[in-house]
N, C-alpha and C positions, 0 to 999 in steps of 0.2 A: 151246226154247232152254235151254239148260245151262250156266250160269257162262258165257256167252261163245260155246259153241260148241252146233252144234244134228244131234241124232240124226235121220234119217231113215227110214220104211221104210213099208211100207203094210202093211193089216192084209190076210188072204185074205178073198176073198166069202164070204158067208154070214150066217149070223147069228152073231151073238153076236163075241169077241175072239178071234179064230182068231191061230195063228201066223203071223209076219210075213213077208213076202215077202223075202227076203235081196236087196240093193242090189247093183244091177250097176255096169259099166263105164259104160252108160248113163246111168245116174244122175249117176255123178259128171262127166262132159262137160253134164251140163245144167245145172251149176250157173254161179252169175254168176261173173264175172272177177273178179270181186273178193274170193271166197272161194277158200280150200286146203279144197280135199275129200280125203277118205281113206275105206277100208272096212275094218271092222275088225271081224271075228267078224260079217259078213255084217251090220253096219248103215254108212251111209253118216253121215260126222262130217263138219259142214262149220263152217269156220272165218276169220273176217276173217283179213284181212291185219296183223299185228302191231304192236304199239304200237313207240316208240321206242328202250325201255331194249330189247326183244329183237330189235328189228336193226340195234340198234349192236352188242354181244356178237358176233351172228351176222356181221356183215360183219367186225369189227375180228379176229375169231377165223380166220376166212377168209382176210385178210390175212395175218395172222401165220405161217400151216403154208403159203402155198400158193408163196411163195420157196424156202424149204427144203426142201420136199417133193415140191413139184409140177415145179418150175422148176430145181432142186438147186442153188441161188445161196443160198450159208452151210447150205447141209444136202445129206442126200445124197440126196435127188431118192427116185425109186422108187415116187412116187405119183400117183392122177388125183383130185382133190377138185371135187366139185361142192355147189351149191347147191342144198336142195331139190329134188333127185331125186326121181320117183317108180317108187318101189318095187313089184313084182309077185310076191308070195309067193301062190300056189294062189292061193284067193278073197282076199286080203287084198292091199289096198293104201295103201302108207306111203308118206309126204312125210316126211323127216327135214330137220331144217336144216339139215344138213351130213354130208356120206358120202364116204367115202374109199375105193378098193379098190390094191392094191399088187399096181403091174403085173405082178410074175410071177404073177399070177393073171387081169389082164386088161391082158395086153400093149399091146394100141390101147384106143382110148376108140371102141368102135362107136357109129353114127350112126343112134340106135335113140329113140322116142317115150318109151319105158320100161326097167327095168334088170330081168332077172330074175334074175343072179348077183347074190349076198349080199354086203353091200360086208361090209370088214374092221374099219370101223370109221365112225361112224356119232354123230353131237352133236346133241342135243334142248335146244333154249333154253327152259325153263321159264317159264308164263304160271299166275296164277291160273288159268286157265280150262283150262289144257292139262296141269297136273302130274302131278293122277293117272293121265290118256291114257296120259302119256309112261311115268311110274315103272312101272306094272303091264302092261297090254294091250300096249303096244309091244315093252318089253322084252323081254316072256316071246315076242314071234315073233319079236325081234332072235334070240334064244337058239336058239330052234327051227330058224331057218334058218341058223347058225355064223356069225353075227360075230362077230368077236375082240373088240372093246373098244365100252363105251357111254360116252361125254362125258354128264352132264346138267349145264347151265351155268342159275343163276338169278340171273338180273338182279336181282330184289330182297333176296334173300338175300344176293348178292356173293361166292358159291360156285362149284366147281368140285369134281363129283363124280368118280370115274371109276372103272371096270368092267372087270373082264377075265374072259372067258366061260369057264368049265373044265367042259367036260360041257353039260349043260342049265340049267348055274346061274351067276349070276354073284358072284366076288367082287368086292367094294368093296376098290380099292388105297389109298385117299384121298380124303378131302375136304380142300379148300383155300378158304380164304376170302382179301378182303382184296385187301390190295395184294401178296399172296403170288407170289416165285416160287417156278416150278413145272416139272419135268422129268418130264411124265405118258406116261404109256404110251397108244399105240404112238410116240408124237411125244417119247419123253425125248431128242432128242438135240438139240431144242430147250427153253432156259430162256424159258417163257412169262412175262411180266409179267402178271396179272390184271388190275390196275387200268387198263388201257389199254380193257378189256370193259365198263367201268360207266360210266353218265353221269356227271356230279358230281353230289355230294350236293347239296341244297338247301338254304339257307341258311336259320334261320327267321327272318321280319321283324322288325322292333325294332317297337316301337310309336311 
């Protein structure tokens, strides 16, 4: 176990530390209900189900793009937004919190187990446990496989990062913190409120 989330893989027969046997499909259907598995550079990452502050972000952010975007009630529609998708790049499979693809690129929403076209854009809610997953290994296959845009939202920072892919690399358009609005790419045609993403602070007790 690692901060939270736990690598998997098995060693080869033999003696001694042989190289690891690369994590299948298999693997990740065996795991309990209760954990989000993923495979990433051919190890299997399994992970609880998330604390409060990242799925309120996750749902309330949800809320927020999927009138305007998905429904085109106060926006102009043009997209399919799901929840934790899982993602199928070659060996590599990703669970993002949130993925979007813009239907002239998937006109219906196929009634499929799994997604193997690249969504366009794509929101990772940051956990202790999960940041650097997210900021470095994730990223760099977001990139690999052409998404357009990375959201990383952290609940405990009360940030709003965001990305836009150009080549193999990505630029940072912005960080936003706060109760900040926000008119973020690909979604600038909505003004985001942030502070609608974070619990309340806490109060600290009197004595």
């Amino acid at each position: 176990m690692l901060e939270g989330w736990e690598v998997r893989g098995e060693r080869s027969e033999g003696m001694g530390d042989g190289p690891k046997r690369p994590a299948t499909y298999e693997d990740l259907l065996a795991l309990p209900e209760h954990m989000v598995g993923q495979i990433i550079d051919g190890e299997l990452i399994a992970m609880p189900r998330p604390a409060s502050p990242h799925a309120r972000a996750n749902s309330r952010l949800y809320g927020e793009l999927y009138g305007p975007f998905e429904r085109g009630r106060g926006g102009p529609g043009g997209w399919w937004l799901l929840v934790e998708p899982e993602l199928h790049f070659g060996q590599d499979v990703l669970v993002p919190d949130l993925a979007g693809w813009r239907r002239e690129r998937m006109p219906e929403m196929p009634n499929v187990p799994y997604f193997t076209l690249a969504p366009d854009w794509v929101c990772e809610v940051l956990s202790p446990s999960t940041g650097a997953l997210d900021r470095v290994k994730k990223k760099r296959i977001y990139a690999r496989e052409g998404v357009g845009h990375v959201w990383l939202v952290d609940p405990k920072a009360r940030t709003l990062e965001v990305f836009r892919r150009e080549g193999r690399r990505w630029v940072e358009l912005g960080t936003y913190t706060g109760d900040e609005r926000v008119r973020a790419e690909p979604f600038e045609a909505l003004e985001l409120e942030l502070g609608i993403l974070w619990l309340p602070e806490s109060t600290p007790k009197t004595p």
